[in-house]
VEXNU-37664 format. One record per residue: residue in three letters; x, z, y of N, C-alpha, C in turn. Coordinates in Angstrom, 2 decimals. Layout:
<atoms>
ala / X / Z / Y / X / Z / Y / X / Z / Y
...
</atoms>
This chain:
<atoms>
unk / -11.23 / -9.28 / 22.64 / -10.62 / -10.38 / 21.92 / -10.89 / -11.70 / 22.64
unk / -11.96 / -11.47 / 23.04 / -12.37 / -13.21 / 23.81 / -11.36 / -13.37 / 25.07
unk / -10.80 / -12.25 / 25.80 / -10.04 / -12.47 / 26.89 / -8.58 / -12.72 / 26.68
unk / -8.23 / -12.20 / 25.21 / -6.51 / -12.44 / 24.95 / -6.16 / -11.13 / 24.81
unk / -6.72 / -10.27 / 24.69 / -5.95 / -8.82 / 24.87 / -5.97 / -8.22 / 23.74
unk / -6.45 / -8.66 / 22.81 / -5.98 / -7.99 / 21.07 / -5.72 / -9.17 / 20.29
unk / -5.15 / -9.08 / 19.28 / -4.57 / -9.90 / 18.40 / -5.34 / -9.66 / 17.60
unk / -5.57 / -8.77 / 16.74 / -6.79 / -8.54 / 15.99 / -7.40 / -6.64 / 16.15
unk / -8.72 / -6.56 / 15.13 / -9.24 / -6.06 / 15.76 / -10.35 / -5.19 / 14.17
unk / -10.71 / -3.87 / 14.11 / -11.66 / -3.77 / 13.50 / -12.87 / -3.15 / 13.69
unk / -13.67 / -4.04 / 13.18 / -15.23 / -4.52 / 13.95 / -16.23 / -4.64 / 12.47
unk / -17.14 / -3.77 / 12.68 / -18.15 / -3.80 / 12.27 / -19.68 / -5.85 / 11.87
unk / -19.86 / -5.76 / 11.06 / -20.72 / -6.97 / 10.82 / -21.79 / -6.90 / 12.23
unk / -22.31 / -7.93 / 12.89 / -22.07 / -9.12 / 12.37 / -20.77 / -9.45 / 13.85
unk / -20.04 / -8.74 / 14.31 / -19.12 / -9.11 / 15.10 / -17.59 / -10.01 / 14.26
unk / -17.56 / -9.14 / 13.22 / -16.78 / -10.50 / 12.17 / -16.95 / -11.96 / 12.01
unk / -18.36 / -12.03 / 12.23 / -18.75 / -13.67 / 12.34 / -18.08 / -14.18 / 13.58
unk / -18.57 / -13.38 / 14.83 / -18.50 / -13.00 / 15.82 / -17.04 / -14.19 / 16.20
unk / -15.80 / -12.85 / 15.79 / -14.34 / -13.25 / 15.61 / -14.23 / -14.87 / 14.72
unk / -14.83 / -15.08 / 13.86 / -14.68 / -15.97 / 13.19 / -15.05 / -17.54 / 13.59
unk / -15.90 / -17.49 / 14.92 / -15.94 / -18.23 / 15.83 / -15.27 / -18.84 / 17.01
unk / -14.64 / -17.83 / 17.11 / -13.74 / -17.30 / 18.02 / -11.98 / -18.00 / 17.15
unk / -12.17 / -18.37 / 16.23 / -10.97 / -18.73 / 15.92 / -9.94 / -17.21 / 15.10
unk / -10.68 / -16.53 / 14.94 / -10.00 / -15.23 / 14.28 / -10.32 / -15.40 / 12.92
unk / -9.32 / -14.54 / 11.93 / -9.81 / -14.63 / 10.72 / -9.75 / -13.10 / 9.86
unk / -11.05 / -13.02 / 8.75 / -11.55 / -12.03 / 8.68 / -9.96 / -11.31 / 8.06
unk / -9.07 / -10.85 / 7.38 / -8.55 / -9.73 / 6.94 / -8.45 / -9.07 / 5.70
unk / -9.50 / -8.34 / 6.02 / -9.91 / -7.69 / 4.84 / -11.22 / -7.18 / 5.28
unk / -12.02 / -7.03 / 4.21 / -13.71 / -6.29 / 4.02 / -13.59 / -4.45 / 3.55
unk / -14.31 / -3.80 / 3.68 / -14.39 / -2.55 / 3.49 / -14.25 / -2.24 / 1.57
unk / -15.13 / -3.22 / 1.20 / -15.31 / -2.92 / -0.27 / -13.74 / -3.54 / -0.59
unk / -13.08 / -4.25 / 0.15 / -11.65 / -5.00 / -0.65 / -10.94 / -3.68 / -0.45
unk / -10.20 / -3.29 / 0.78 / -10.32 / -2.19 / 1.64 / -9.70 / -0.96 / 0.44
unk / -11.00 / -0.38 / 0.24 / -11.28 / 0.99 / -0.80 / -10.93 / 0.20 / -1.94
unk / -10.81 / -0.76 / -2.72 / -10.39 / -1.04 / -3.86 / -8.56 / -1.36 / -3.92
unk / -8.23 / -1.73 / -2.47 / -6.43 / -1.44 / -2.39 / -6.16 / 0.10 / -2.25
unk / -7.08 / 0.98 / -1.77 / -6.65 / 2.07 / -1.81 / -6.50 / 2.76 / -2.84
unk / -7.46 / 2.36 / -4.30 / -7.59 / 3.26 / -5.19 / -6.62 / 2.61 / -6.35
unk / -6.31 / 1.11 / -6.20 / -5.25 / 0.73 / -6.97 / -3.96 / 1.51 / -6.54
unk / -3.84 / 1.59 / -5.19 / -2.77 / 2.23 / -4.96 / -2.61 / 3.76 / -5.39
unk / -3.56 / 4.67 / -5.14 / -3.49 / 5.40 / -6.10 / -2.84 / 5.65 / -7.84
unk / -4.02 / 4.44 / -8.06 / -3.37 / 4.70 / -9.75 / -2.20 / 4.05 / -10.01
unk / -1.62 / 3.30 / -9.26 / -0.03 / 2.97 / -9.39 / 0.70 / 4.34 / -8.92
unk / 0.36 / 4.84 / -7.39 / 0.67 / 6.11 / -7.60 / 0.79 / 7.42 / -8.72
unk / -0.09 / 7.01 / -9.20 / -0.20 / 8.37 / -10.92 / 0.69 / 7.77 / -11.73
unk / 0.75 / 6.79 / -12.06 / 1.54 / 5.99 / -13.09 / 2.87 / 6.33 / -13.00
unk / 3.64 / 6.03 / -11.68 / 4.44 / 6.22 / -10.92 / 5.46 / 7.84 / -11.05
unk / 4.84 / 8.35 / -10.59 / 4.99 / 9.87 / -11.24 / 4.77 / 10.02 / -12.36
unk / 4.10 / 9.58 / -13.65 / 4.14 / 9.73 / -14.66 / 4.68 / 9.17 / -15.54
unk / 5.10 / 8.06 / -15.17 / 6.17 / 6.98 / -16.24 / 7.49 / 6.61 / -15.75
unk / 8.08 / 7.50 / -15.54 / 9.79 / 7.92 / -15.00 / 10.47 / 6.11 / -15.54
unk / 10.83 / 6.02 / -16.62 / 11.20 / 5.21 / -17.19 / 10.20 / 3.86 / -16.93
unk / 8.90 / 3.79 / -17.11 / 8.52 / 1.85 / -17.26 / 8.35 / 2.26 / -15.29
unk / 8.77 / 3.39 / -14.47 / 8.72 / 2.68 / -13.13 / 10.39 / 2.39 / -12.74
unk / 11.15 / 2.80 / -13.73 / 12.60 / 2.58 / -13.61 / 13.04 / 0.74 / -13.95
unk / 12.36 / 0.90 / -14.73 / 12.40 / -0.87 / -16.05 / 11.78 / -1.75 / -15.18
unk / 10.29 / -1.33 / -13.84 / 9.44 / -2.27 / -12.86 / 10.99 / -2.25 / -12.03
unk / 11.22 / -1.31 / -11.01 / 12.50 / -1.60 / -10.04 / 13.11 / -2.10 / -10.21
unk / 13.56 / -2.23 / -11.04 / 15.09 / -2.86 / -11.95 / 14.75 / -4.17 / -11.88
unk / 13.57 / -4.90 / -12.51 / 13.25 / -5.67 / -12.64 / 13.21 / -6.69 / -10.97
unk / 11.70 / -5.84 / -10.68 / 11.46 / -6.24 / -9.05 / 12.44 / -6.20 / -8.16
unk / 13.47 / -5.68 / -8.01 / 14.61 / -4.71 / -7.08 / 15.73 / -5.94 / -7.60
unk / 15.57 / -6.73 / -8.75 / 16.99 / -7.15 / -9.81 / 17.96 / -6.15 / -9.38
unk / 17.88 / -5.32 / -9.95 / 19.12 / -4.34 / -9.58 / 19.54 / -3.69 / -10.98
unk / 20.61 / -3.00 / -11.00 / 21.29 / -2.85 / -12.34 / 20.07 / -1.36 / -12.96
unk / 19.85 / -1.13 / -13.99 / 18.85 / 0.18 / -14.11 / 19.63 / 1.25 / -13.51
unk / 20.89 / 1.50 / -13.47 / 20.96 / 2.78 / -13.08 / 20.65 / 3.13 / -10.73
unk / 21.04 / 1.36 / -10.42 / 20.33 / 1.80 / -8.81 / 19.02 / 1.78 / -8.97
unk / 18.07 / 1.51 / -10.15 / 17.14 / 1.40 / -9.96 / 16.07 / 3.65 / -10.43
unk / 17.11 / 3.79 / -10.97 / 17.09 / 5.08 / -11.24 / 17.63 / 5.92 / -10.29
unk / 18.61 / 5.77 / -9.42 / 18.38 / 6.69 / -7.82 / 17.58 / 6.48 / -6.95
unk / 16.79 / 5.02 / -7.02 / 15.94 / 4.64 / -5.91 / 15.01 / 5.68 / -6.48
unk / 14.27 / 5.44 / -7.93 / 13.28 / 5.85 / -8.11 / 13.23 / 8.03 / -7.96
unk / 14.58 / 8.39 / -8.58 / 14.78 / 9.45 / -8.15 / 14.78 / 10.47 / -6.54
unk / 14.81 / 9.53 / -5.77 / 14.73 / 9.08 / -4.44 / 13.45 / 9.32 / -3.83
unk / 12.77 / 8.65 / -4.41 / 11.29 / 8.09 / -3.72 / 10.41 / 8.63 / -4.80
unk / 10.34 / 8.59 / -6.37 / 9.47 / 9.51 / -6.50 / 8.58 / 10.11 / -6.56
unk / 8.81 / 11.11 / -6.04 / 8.10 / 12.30 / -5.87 / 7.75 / 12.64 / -4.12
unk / 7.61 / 11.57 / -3.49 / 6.99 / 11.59 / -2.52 / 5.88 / 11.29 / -2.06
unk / 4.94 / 11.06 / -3.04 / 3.54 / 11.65 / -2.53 / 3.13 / 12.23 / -3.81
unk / 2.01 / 12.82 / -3.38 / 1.42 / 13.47 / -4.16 / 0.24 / 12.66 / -5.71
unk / -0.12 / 13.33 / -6.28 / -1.21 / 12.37 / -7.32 / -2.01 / 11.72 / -6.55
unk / -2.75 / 12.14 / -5.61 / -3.67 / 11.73 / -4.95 / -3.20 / 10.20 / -3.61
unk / -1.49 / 10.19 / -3.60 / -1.47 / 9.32 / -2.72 / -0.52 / 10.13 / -1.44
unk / -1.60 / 11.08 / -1.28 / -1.14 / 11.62 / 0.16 / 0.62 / 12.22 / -0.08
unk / 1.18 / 12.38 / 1.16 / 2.65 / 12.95 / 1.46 / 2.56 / 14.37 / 1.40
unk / 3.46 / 15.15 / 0.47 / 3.61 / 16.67 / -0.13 / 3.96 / 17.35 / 0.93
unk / 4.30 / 18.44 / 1.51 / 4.36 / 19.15 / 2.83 / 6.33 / 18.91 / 2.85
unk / 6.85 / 19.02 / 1.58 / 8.21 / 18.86 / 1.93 / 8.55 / 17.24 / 1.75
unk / 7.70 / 16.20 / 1.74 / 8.07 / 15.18 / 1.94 / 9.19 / 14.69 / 0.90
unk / 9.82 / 13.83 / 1.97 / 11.32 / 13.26 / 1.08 / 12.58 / 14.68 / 1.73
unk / 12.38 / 15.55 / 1.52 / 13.42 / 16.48 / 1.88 / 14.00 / 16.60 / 0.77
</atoms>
C-alpha cells in the first residue's frame, strides 16, 4: 500500500492504524463484518418465508407495480438457501 499498488487492503490490527496514517480509511471491523453477515442471513429467512411482505418491500423499494414486483421476487427467491449460501441448482 505505501508504494501505490493496492487500493485497499485486508490487514490485521495494529496495521489498520498503520493504513490510517497512510491516508487510508478503515472499512469495516471483523465484529461489524459478522454482524452484516448474520443480518443478511435473517433477511435471508424472512425472505423465503414471507412471499407476500417481501413482495409489498420490492414493490415498494423497486416502485414497481406489485405484480413486477412478484416475478422479480418469484425469480430470485429461492436462490439461496436458509442459511444464505447458493442451492446446487441455483437460479436454474
Amino acid at each position: 500500500m505505501k508504494q501505490g499498488l493496492a487500493d485497499a487492503a485486508m490487514v490485521p490490527p495494529p496495521f489498520d492504524f498503520e493504513g490510517k496514517k497512510l491516508g487510508y480509511t478503515v472499512r469495516a471491523r471483523t465484529h461489524e463484518t459478522k454482524r452484516m453477515i448474520k443480518a443478511g442471513i435473517r433477511a435471508n429467512g424472512f425472505i423465503r418465508s414471507n412471499r407476500e411482505g417481501s413482495i409489498g418491500f420490492l414493490s415498494g423499494w423497486q416502485r414497481a407495480a406489485p405484480k413486477l414486483a412478484a416475478v422479480t421476487y418469484d425469480s430470485i427467491g429461492r436462490g439461496y438457501n436458509q442459511d444464505g449460501s447458493m442451492p446446487m441448482d441455483g437460479f436454474a
